[in-house]
N, C-alpha and C positions, 0 to 999 in steps of 0.2 A: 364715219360719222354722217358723210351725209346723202349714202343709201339708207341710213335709219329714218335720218329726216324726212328725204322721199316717200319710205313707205308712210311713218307718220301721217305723212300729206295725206296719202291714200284713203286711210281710216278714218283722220277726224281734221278736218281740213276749219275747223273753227279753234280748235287748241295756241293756247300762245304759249310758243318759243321762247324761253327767256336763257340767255349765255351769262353764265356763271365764271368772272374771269378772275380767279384768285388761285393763289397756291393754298397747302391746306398745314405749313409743315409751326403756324403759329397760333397758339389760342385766341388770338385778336381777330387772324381772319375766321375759324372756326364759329367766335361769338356772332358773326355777324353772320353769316351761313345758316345758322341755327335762328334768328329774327327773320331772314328772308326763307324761310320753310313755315316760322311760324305764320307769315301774313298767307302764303301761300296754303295754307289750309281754309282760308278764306276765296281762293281761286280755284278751285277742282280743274278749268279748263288751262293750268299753269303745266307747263312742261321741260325742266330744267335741262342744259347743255351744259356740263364743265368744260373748261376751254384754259389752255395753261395761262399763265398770264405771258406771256411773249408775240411779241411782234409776229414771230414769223406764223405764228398759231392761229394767230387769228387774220392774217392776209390769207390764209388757207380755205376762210371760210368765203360761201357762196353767200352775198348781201340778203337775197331772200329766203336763207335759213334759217333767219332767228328775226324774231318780233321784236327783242329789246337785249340789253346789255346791264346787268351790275357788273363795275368790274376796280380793280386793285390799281388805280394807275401811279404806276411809279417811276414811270421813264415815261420823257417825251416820244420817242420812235412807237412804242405801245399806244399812245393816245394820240398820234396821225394812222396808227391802222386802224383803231378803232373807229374816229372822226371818217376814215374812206370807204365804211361800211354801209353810212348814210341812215343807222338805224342809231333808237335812241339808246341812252348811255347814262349810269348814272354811276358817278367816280366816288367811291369812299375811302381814297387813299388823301392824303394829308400829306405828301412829299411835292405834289407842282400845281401850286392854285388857279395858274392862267389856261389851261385847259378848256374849251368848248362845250364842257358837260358841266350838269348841274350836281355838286357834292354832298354828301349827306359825314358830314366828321364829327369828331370832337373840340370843343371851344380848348386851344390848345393853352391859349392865356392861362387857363383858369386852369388847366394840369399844374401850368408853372408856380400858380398861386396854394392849390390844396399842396405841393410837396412844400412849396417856401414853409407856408404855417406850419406842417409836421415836423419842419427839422425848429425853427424858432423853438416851437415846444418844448424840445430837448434842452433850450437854452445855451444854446451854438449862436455864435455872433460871429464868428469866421463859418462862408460857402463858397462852394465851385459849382461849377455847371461846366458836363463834357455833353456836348452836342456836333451839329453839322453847320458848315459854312454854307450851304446850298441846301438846306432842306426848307421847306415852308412851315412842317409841323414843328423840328426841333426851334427855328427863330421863336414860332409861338409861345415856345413852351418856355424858353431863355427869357423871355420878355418880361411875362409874367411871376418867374421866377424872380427877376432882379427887381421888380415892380414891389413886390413886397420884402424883398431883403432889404432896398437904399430906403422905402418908406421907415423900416425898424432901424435904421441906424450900424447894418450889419456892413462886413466887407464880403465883395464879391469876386474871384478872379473865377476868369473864362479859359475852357480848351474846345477848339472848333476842329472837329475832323474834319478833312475833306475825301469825299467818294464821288465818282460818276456816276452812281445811281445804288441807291439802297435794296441792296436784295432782299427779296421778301420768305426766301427760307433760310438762308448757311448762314454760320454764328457770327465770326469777326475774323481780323486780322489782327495781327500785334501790331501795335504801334508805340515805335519807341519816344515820336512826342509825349503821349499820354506819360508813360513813366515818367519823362522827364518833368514834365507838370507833376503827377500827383509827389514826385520826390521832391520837392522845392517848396510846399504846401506848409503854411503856418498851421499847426495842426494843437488841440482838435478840430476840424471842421466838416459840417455837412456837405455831404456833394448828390446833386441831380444828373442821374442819368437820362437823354433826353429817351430813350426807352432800356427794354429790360436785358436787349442784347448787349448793349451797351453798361447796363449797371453791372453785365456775368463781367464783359472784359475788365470793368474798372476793377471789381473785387478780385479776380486772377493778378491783375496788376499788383495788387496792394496786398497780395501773398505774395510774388516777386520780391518786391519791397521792401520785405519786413514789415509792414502796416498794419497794425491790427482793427480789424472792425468788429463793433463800431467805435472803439476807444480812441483811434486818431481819426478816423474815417467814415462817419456814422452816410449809410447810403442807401440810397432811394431810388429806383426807377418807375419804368410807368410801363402800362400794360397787363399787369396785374399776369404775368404766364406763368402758370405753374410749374411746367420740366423747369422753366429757364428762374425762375425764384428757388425753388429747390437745391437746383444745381451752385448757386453761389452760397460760399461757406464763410460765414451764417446765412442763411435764407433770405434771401432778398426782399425789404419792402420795398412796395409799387403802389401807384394812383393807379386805381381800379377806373377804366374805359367801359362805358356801355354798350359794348358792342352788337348785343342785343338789339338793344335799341336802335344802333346805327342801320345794320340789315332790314328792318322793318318798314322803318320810316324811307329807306333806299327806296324798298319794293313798292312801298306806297305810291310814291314820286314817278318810278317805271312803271305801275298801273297806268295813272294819268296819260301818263307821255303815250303809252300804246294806246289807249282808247280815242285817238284825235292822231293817226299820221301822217306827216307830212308838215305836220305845222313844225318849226324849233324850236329845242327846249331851249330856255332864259338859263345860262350859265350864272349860279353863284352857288354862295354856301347855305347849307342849314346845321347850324351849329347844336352840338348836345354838350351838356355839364358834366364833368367826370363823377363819380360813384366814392371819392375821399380816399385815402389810403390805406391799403393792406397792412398794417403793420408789423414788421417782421423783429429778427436778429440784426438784421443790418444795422439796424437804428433804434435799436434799444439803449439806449443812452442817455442819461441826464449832467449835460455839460454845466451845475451850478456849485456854484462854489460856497454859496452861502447855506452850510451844512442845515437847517432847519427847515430853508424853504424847500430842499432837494428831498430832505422827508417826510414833505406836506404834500410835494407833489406828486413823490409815488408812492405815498401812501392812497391819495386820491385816482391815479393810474390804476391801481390794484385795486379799490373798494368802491368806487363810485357805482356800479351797476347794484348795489348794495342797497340798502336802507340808509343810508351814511349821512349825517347832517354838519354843518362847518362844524360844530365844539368837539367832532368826534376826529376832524382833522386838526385842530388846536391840540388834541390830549394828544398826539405823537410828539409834540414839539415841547419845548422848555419855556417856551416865552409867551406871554402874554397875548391875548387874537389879535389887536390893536395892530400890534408890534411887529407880527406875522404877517397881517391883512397889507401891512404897507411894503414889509420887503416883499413880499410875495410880489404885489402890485408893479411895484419897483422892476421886479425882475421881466417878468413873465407878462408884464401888460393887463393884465385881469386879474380878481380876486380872487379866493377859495370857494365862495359859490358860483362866480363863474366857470369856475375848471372845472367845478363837479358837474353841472350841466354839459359845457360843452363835450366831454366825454361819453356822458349820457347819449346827446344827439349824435353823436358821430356815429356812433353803436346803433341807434337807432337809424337812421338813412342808412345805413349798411344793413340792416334787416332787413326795412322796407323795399330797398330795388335787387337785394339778393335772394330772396327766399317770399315764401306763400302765406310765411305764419300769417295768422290772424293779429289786424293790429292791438288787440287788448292782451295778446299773450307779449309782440312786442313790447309795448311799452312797460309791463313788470322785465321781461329780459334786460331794457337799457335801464332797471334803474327806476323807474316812474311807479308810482303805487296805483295809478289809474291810467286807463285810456285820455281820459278828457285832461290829465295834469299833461301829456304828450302832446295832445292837440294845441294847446295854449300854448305850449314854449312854440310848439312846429311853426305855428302861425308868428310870432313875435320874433322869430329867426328868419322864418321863406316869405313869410306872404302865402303857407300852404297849405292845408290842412296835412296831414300824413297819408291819404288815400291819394291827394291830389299828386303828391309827390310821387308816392310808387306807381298814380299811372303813369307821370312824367317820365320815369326812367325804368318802367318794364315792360318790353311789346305785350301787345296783348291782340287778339284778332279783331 
């Protein structure tokens, strides 16, 4: 590597070096790889180094072979070699916050918050949360999780693994605390994985178990990966990460810092929104007992992207709208035209920061018979218009 470098020097001795310190074996780091390529077609004079994410990999390197650093920090020993390189660094991992570098992550609160809502929906009032006793994204995400469970009145028990550092490619280990918790669980109840490696072991566990998901065990991770959602049986739903977006806004950040060296960069975070959740088999569930509202609401589930108006969610049921409108209320927190919108909008932010459509074909996809009926709700929900939002959460150059 760094006889290439050398000659490099040779040829174009204005080129910036940038070290690319990630493994590649998770769709999360791949998203953000892909957002630091896209800003980098706005740098022609950008010249990438992968570099493993390990300590000893990168005390290998020679300090004036690279102009700047994104990199995956997930061990401390990693971010004192990097820190003794003397170049700048920008960390978009979410396992250790007190680090010397400036972060570009996810608001991990706010994972904890979009999974709480999708399990509530199902109307589960028993959750768990398996996470880490040492990690800074899992606490995040724990926090926010419970933050809207004890606001709804649900019950919440906790399982905290503990690791010496999270590896960023191999799967898990068995752990027979885990079993021991999910076997003791007042069931049915939702459980957050604090990611999706973690939601494959839960759902292996809860095959061990006898458990069936999502009937005792409706489960959710985050991350949004596809081997790793596929591979858990039912498919795994997960809160979709911008990791697009994260890489971007990295390299954004490592522009800056290279164009001024020598000065240091101000270590803190810049925090992104999660993208709401994948929904899968995991959590396909409607934990209600009140047989009417349970098929008002998936009837609503199933037709909302529809032409579908409240009376036409009334004629599935037996009773009265009134009557409906309050257990409903009752149950779920919102009315029947609330549910039909909110489904609406979740369809729709999942079009807008995952795909290119045009927003006037979005808004008949979610459901909207116009663009401008989409922009009204968008704005009465974000504070956004809907352009405003997919630039929010899609690199762009």
């Amino acid at each position: 590597m760094i006889a290439t470098w050398d000659k490099l020097d040779d040829m174009n001795r204005d080129s910036r070096r940038v070290g690319l310190v990630f493994g590649h074996g998770l769709a999360f780091y791949r998203g953000i790889l892909r957002g630091i390529k896209s800003f980098a077609e706005t740098r022609p004079d950008w010249v990438f180094a992968p570099i493993a994410p390990e300590a000893d990999a990168v005390q290998e390197l020679r300090p004036f072979a690279l102009d700047g650093l994104i990199a995956h920090v997930f061990t401390a020993r990693l971010g004192r070699a990097l820190e003794r390189l003397g170049k700048p660094v920008v960390n978009v991992s979410g396992v250790l916050p007190d680090l010397p570098f400036p972060r570009v992550v996810v608001d991990h609160v706010q994972v904890g918050r979009a999974a709480a809502e999708h399990l509530l929906d199902r109307g589960l009032r028993r959750f768990g949360f398996v996470g880490y006793a040492d990690h800074d994204f899992s606490l995040g995400r724990e926090a926010g999780f419970r933050e809207v469970i004890e606001r709804s009145g649900g019950q919440l028990t906790i399982h905290r693994a503990r690791a010496a550092h999270l590896d960023p490619t191999g799967l898990w280990q068995w752990d027979q605390g885990l079993e021991r918790w999910l076997g003791a669980l007042e069931r049915p109840i939702g459980v957050l994985a604090s990611h999706d490696i973690q939601g494959v072991q839960v759902s292996e566990a809860c095959r061990r178990l006898g458990l069936k998901i999502p009937d005792d065990v409706a489960l959710v991770g985050v991350d949004d990966d596809d081997l790793l959602c596929e591979m858990a049986r039912p498919a795994l739903s997960s809160v979709r990460l911008p990791a697009m977006r994260i890489g971007f806004e990295a390299a954004t950040i490592l522009d800056r810092l290279m164009a001024r060296p020598g000065r240091p960069a101000r270590p803190g975070a810049f925090l992104l929104a999660p993208l709401g959740v994948a929904a899968r088999g995991s959590s396909d569930l409607l934990a209600i007992d009140d047989v009417e509202v349970a098929a008002a609401a998936r009837f609503i589930r199933t037709h909302a992207l529809e032409p579908i108006q409240v009376r036409d969610v009334v004629a599935v049921a037996t009773v009265s709208r009134r009557s409906l409108e309050r257990r409903f209320q009752a149950i779920l927190g919102r009315g029947l035209w609330e549910e039909i919108r909110r489904v609406r909008m979740d369809r729709a932010r999942e079009l807008l920061a995952g795909t290119e459509t045009p927003i006037g074909r979005i808004a008949v996809q979610a459901g909207f018979s116009e663009a401008k009926l989409l922009s009204t709700a968008f704005r009465q929900e974000t504070g956004m218009t809907p352009s405003e939002y997919r630039r929010r959460h899609r690199p762009t150059p």
